[in-house]
mmCIF file of the C-alpha atoms, coordinates in Angstrom:
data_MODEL
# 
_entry.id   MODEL 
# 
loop_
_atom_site.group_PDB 
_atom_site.id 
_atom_site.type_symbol 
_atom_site.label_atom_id 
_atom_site.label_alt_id 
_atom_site.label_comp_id 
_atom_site.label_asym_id 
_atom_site.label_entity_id 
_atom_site.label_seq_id 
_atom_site.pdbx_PDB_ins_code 
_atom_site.Cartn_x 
_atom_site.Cartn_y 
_atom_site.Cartn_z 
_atom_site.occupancy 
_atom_site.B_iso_or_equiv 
_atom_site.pdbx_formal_charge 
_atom_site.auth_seq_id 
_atom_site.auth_comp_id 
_atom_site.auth_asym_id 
_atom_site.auth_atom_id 
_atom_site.pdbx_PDB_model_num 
ATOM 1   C CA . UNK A 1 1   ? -0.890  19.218  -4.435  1.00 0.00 ? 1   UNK A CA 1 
ATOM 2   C CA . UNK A 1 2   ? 2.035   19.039  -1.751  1.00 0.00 ? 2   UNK A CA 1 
ATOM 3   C CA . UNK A 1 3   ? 1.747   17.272  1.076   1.00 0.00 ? 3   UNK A CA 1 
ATOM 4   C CA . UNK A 1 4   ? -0.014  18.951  3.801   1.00 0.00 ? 4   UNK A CA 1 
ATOM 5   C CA . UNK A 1 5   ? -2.622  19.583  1.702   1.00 0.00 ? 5   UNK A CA 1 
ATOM 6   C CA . UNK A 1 6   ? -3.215  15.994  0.907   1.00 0.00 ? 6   UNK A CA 1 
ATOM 7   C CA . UNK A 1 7   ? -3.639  15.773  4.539   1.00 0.00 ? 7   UNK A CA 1 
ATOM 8   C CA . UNK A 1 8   ? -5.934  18.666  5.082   1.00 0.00 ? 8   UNK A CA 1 
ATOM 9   C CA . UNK A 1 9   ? -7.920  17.117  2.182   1.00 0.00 ? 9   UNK A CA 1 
ATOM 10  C CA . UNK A 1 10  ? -7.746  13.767  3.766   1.00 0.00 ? 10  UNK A CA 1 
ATOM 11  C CA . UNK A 1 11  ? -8.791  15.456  7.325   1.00 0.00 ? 11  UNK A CA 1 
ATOM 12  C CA . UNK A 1 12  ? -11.751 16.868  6.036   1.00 0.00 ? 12  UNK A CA 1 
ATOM 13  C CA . UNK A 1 13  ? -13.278 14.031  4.179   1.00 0.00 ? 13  UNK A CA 1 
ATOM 14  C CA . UNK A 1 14  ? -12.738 11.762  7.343   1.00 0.00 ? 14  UNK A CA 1 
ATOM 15  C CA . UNK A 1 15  ? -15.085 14.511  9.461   1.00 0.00 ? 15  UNK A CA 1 
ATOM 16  C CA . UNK A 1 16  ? -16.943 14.472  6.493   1.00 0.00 ? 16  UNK A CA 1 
ATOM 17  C CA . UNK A 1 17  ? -17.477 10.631  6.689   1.00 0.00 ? 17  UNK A CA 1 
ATOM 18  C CA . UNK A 1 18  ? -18.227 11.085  11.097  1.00 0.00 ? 18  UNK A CA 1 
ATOM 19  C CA . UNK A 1 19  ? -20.576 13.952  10.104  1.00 0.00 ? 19  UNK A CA 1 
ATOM 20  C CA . UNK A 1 20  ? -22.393 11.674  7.627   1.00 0.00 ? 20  UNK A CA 1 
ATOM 21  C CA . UNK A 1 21  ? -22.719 8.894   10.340  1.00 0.00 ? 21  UNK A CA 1 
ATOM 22  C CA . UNK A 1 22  ? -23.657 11.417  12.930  1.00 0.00 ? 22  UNK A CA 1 
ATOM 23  C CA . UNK A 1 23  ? -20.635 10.843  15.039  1.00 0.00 ? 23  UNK A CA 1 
ATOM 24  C CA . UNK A 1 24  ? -19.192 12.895  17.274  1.00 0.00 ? 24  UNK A CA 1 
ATOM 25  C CA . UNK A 1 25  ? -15.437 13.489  17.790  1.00 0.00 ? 25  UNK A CA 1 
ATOM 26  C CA . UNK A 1 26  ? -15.664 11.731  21.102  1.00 0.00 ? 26  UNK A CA 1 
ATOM 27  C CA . UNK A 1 27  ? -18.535 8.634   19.951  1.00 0.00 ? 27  UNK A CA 1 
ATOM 28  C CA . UNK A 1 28  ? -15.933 7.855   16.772  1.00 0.00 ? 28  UNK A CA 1 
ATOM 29  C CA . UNK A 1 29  ? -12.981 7.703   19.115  1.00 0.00 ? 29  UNK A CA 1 
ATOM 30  C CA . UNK A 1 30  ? -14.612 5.495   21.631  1.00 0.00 ? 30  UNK A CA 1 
ATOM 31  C CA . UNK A 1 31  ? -15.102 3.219   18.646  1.00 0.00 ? 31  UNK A CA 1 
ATOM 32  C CA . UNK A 1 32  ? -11.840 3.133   17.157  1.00 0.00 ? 32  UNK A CA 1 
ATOM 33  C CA . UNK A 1 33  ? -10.321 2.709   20.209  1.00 0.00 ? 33  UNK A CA 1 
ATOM 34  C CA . UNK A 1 34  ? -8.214  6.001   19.979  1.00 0.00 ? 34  UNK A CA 1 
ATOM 35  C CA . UNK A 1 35  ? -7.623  9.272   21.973  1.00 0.00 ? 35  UNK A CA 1 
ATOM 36  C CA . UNK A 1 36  ? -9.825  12.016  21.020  1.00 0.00 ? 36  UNK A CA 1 
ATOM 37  C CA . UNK A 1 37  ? -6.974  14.688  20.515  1.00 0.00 ? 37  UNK A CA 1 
ATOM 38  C CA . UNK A 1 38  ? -5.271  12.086  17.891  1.00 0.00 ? 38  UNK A CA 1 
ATOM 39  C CA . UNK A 1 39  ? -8.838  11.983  16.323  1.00 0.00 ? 39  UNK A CA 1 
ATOM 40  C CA . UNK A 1 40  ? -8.558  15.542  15.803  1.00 0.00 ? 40  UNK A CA 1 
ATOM 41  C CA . UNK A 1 41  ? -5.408  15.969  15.238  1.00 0.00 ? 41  UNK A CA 1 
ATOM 42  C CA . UNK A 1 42  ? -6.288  13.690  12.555  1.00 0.00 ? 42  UNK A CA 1 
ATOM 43  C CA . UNK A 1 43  ? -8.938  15.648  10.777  1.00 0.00 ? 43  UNK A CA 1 
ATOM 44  C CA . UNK A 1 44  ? -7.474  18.450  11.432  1.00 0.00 ? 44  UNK A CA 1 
ATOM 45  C CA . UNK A 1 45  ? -4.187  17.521  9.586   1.00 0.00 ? 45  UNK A CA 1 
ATOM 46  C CA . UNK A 1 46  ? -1.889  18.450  12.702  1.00 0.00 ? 46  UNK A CA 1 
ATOM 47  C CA . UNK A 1 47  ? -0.264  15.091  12.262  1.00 0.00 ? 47  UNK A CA 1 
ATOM 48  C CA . UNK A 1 48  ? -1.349  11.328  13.189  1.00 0.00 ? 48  UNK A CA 1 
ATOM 49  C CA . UNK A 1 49  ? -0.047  8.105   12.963  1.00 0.00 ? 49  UNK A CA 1 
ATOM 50  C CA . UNK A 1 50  ? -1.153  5.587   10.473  1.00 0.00 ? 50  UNK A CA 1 
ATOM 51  C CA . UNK A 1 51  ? -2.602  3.628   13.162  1.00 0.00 ? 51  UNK A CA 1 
ATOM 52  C CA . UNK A 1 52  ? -4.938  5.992   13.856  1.00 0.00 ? 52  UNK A CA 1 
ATOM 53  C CA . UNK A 1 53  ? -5.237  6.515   10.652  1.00 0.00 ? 53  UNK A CA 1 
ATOM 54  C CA . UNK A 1 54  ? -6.563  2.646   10.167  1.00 0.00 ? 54  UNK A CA 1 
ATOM 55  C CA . UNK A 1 55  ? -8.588  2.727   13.178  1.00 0.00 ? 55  UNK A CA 1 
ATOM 56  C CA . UNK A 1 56  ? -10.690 5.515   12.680  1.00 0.00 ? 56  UNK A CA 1 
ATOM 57  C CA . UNK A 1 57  ? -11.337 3.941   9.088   1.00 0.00 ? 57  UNK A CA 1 
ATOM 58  C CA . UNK A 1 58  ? -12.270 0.888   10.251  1.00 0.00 ? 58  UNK A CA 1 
ATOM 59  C CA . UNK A 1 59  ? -14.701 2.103   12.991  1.00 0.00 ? 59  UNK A CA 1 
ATOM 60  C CA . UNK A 1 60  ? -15.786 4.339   10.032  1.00 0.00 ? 60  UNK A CA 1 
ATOM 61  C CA . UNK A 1 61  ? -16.542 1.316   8.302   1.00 0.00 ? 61  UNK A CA 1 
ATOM 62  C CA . UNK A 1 62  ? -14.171 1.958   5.355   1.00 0.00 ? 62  UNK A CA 1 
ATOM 63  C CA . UNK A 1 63  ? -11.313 -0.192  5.043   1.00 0.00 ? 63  UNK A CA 1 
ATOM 64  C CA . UNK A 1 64  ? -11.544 -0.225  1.469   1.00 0.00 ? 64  UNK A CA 1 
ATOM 65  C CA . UNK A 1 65  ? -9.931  3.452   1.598   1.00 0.00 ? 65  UNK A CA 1 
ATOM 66  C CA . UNK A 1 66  ? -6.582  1.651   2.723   1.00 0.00 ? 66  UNK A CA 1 
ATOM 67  C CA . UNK A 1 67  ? -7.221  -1.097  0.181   1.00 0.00 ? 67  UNK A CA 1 
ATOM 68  C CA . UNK A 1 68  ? -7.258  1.607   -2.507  1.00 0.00 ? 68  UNK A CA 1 
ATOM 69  C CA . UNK A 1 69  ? -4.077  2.683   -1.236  1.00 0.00 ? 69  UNK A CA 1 
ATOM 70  C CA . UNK A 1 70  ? -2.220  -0.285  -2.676  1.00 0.00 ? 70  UNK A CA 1 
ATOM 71  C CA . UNK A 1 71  ? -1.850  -1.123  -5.995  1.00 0.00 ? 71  UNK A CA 1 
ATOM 72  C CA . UNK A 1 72  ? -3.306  -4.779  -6.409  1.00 0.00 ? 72  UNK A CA 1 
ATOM 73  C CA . UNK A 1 73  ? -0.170  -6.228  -8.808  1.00 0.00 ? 73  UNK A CA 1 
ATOM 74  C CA . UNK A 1 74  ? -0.098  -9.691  -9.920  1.00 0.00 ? 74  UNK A CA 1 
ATOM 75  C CA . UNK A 1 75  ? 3.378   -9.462  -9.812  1.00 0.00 ? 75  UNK A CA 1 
ATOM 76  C CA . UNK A 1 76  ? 5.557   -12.370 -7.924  1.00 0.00 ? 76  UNK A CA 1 
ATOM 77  C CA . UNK A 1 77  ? 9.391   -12.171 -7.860  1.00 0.00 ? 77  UNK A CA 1 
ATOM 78  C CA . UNK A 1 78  ? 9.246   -16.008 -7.731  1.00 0.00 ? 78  UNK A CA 1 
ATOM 79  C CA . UNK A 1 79  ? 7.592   -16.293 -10.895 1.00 0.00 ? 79  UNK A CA 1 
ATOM 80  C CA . UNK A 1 80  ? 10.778  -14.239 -12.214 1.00 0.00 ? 80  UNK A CA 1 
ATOM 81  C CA . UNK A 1 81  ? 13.047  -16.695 -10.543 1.00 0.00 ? 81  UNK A CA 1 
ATOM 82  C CA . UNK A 1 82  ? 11.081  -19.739 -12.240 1.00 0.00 ? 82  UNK A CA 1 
ATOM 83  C CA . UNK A 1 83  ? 11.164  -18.381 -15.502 1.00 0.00 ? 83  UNK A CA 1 
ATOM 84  C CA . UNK A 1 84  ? 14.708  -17.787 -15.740 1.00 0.00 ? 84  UNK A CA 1 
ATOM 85  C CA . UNK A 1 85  ? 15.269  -20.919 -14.536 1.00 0.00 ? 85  UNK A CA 1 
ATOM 86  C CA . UNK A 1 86  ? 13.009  -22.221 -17.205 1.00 0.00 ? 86  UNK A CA 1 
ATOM 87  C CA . UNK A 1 87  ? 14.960  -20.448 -20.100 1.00 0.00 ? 87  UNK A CA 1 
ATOM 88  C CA . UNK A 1 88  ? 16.297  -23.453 -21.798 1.00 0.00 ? 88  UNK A CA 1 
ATOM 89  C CA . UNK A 1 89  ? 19.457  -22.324 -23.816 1.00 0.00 ? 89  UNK A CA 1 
ATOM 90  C CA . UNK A 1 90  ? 19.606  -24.093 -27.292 1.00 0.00 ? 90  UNK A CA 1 
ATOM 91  C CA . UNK A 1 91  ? 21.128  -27.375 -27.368 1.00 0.00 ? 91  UNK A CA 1 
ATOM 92  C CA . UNK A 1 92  ? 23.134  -28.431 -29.899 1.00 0.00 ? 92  UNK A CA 1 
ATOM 93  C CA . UNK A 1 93  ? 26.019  -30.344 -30.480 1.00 0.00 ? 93  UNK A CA 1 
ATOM 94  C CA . UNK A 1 94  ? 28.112  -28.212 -28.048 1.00 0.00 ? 94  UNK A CA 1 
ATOM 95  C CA . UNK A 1 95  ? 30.828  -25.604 -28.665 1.00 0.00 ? 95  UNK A CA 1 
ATOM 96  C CA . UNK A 1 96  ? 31.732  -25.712 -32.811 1.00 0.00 ? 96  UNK A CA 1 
ATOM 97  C CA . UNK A 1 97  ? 35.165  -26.178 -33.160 1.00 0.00 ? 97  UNK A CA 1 
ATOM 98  C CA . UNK A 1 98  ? 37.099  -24.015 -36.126 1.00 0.00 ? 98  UNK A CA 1 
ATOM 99  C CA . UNK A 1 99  ? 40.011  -25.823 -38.092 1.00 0.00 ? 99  UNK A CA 1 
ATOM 100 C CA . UNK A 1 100 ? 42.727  -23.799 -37.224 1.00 0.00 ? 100 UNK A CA 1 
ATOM 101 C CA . UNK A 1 101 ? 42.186  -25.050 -32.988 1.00 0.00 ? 101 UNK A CA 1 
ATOM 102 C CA . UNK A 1 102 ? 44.138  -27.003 -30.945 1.00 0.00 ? 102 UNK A CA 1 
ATOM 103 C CA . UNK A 1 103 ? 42.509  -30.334 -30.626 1.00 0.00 ? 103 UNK A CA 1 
ATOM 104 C CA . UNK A 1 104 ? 44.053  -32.127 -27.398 1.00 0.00 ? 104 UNK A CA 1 
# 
């Protein structure tokens, strides 16, 4: 699926979301605090801007669609940095010294 049709798909299940709340173009754009021609350009996949995008969501009452959209990871770059700083390197009785060395 290329791109515009991710947002044609997207488009339609937003008016499919208004529909279901018996919304109209203008009532869900009053609520979300947006113009009605970016609501429609919107779910009509003529372009937007994320923050319509998370407006019209959240008057929708679904911000857990942008939730979904990241990846929860319980990844932390700092617990990198503390482990490495953690790796002890054997200790030992330092560098072994061969016979044929200098000894100063």
């Amino acid at each position: 699926m290329n791109h515009h049709d991710q947002e044609v798909l997207l488009g339609h299940n937003l008016r499919a979301l208004r529909l279901a709340q018996r919304l109209t173009q203008r009532e869900l754009a009053e609520r979300a605090n947006v113009s009605i021609g970016a609501l429609r350009n919107l779910e009509n996949a003529r372009g937007s801007s994320t923050n319509t995008l998370v407006k019209t969501l959240h008057a929708l009452g679904n911000d857990a669609w942008i939730a979904q959209l990241a990846p929860s990871s319980s990844f932390n770059p700092l617990d990198l940095v503390a482990a490495r700083r953690s790796a002890v390197r054997p200790r030992g009785p330092g560098r072994v010294r061969h016979d044929n060395e200098d000894r100063a």
